[in-house]
C-alpha positions in Angstrom: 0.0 0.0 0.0 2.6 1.9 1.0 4.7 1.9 -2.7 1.2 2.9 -4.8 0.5 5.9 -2.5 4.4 6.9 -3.2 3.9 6.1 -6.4 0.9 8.3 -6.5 2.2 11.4 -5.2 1.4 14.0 -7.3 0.7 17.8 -6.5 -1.0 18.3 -9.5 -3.7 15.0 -10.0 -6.5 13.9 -7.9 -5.9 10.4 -7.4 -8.9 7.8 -6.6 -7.4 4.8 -5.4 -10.4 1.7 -4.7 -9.2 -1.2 -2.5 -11.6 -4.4 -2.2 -8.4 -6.3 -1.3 -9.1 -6.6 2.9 -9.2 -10.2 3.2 -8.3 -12.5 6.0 -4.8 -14.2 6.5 -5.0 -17.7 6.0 -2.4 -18.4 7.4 -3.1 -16.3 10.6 -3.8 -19.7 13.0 -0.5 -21.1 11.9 1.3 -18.0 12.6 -0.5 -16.9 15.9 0.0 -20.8 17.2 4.1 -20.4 16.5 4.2 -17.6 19.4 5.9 -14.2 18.4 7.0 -13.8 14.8 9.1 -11.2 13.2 7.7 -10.9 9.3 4.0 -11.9 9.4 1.4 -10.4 11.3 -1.7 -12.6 12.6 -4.5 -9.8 12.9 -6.7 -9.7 10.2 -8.3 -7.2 7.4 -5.6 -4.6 5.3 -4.0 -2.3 7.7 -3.9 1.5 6.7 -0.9 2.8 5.4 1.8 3.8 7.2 3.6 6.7 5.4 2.9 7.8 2.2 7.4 8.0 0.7 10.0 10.9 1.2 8.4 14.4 -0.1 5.0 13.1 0.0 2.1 15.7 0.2 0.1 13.4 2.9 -2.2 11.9 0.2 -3.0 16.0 -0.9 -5.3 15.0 -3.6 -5.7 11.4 -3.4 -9.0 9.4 -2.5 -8.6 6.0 -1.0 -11.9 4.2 -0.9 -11.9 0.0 0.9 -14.3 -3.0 1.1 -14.8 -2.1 4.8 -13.5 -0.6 7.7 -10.0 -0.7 8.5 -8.9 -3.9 10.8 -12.3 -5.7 9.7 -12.5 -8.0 6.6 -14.2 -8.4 3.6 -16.5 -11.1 2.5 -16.3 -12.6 -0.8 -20.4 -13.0 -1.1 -22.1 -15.5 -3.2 -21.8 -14.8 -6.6 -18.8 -14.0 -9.0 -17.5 -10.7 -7.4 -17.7 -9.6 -3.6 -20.4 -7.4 -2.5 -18.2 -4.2 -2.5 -17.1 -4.7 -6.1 -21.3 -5.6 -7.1 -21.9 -2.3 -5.6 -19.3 -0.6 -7.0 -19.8 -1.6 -10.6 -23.6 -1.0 -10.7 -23.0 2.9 -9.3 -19.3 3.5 -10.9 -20.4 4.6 -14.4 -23.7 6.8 -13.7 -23.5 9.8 -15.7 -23.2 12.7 -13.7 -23.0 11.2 -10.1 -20.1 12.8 -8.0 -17.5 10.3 -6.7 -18.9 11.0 -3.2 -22.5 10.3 -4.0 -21.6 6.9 -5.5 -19.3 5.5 -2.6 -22.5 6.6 -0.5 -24.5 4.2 -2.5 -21.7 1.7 -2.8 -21.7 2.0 1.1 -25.4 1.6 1.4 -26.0 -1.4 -0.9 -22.7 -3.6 0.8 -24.6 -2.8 4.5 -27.8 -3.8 2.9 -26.3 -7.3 1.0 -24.1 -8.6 4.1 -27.3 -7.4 6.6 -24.3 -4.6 8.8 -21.8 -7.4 8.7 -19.3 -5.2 6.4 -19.8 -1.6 6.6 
C-alpha cells in the first residue's frame, strides 16, 4: 500500500485509489499458534498505510476508498464478485454522479447485502 501511495504522489492530479483487497490471513492460526514472529502479522483485514514516501504531500489530492472498515474483513459473497465490487460496478459509471455520492450508494447497498456485517 505503502509503494502505490508513493507512487501516487502527485501535486498536480486527484488520485482515486479503490481497495476491495481486505481479506483474512489464511495463514493467521498457523502464525498466531508459532508464538511471536518477526515478518508476518496474525490480525486480520488490510491495515492503513503507514507513510505515504519521502516528499510526500500526505495523500493531498488522493481518495482511498476500501471494502470495509480498517482492521475488519471483507466477504467474498455469493456470486462471481464480492459485495463491495457488485456495488461498485452497478453505481461507478452513472453519468453525472459525484465520486462522493456513488461511494455513499456503494456503502449503502454492501450494508444492505451482508445485513451490517461489512460496513
Amino acid at each position: 500500500m505503502d509503494t502505490i501511495m508513493a507512487g501516487l504522489d502527485d501535486q498536480i492530479r486527484t488520485n482515486i485509489l479503490i481497495l476491495d483487497a481486505c481479506r483474512n490471513n489464511p495463514m493467521a492460526p498457523q502464525v498466531a499458534s508459532a508464538g511471536p514472529s518477526r515478518g508476518i502479522e496474525a490480525g486480520s483485514g488490510l491495515a492503513a498505510p503507514t507513510s505515504l514516501g519521502s516528499g510526500s504531500t500526505l495523500g493531498a489530492g488522493t481518495l482511498i476508498a476500501y471494502a470495509t472498515a480498517p482492521g475488519q474483513v471483507a466477504l467474498d459473497g455469493e456470486g462471481a464478485n464480492s459485495p463491495f465490487s457488485t456495488a461498485l460496478s452497478r453505481h461507478v459509471g452513472t453519468p453525472g454522479l459525484e465520486v462522493q455520492q456513488m461511494l455513499t450508494r456503494v456503502r449503502a447497498e454492501v450494508v444492505a447485502a451482508t445485513k451490517g456485517k461489512q460496513v
